[in-house]
C-alpha positions as CSV (number, residue, x, y, z in Angstrom):
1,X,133.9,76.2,165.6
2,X,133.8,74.9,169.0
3,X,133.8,71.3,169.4
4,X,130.3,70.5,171.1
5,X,128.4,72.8,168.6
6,X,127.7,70.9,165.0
7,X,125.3,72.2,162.7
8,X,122.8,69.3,160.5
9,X,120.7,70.2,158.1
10,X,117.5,68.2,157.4
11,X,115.4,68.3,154.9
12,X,112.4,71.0,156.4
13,X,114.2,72.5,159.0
14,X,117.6,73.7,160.6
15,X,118.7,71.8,163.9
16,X,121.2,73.3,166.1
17,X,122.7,69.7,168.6
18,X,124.2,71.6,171.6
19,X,125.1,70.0,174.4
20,X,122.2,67.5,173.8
21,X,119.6,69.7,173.3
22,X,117.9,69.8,169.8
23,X,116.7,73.9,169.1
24,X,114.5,73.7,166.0
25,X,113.7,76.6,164.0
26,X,109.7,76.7,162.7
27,X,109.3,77.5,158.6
28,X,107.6,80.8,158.8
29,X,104.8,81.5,156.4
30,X,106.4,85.0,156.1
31,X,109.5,83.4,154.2
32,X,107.4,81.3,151.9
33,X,105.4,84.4,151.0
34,X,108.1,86.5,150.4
35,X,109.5,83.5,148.3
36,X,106.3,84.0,146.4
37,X,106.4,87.4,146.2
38,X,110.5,87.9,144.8
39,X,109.5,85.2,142.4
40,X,106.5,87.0,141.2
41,X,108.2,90.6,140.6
42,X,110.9,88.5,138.9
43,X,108.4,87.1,136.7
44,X,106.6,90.4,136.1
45,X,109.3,92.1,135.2
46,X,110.1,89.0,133.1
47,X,106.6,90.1,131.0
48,X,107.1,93.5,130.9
49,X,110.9,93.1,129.1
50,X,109.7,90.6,126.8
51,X,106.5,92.6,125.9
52,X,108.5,96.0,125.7
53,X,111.4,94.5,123.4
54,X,108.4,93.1,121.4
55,X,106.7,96.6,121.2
56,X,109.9,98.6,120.5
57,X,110.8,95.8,117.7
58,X,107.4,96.0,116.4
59,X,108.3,100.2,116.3
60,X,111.4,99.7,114.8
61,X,109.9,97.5,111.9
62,X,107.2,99.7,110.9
63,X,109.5,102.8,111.0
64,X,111.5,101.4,108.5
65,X,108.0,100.3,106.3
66,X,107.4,103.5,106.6
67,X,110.7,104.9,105.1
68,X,110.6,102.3,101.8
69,X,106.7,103.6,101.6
70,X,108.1,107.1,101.3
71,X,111.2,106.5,98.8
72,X,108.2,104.6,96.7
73,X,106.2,107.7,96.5
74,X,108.6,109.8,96.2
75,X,110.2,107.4,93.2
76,X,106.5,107.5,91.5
77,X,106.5,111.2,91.7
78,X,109.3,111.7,89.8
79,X,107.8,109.2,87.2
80,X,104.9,111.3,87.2
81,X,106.4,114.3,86.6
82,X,109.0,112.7,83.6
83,X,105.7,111.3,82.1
84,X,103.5,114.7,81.9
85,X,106.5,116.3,80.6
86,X,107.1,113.6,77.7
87,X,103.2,113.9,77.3
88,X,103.1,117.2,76.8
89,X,105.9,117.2,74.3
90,X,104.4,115.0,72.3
91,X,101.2,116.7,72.1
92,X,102.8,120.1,71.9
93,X,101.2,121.8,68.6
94,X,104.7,123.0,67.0
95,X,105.4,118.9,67.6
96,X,102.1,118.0,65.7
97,X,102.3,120.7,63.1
98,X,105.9,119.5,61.6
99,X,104.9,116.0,61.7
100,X,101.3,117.0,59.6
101,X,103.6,118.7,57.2
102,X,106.5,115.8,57.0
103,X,103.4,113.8,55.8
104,X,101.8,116.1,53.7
105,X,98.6,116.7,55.5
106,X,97.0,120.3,55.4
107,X,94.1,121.3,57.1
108,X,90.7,119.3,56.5
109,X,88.7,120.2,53.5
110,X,84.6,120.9,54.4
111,X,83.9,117.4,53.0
112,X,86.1,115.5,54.7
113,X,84.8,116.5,58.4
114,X,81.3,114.8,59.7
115,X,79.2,115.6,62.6
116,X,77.9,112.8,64.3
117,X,74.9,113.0,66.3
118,X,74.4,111.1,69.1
119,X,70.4,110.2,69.6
């Protein structure tokens, strides 16, 4: 750097000392607009990251409701199907026939069977 050219900074605005004469430079509204502006975009996208990591968690997490929902049904179905066949085992007519005659029951005699009649 040459000797009779120093550079200050101040606090608002660059000054260039050359020679003795003071060149300022003028803030432009320009930059402090597209300060504004870089700020706002980074902000923006700032949102949208947070509120699509939000969205794809909240995706994620029902996905996997929806999994346990379907292993639940699918475990009741199968405990659905063991229980009508056990039912139907038990009130198979063979079943009930040897147990009537492993107490000694027969058929009904006529007097032993009564008609109720609702009114």
């Amino acid at each position: 750097m040459p000797s009779n050219l120093t550079l200050r900074l101040s606090a608002v605005s660059h000054t260039l000392v050359t020679r003795n004469r003071k060149v300022r430079t003028q803030d432009s509204r320009w930059g402090k607009a597209l300060v504004v502006g870089i700020v706002s975009a980074a902000l923006g996208i700032f949102c949208f990251g947070g509120l699509w990591a939000w969205s794809n968690f909240q995706c994620t997490s029902l996905n996997y409701q929806i999994s346990e929902a379907k292993e639940t049904k699918k475990q009741h179905l199968e405990l659905n199907r063991k229980l009508r066949v056990e039912f139907s085992n038990l009130t198979s007519i063979a079943r009930l026939e040897k147990l009537a005659e492993a107490y000694h029951m027969g058929p009904p005699l006529p007097g032993h069977v009564l008609k109720v009649q609702w009114p």
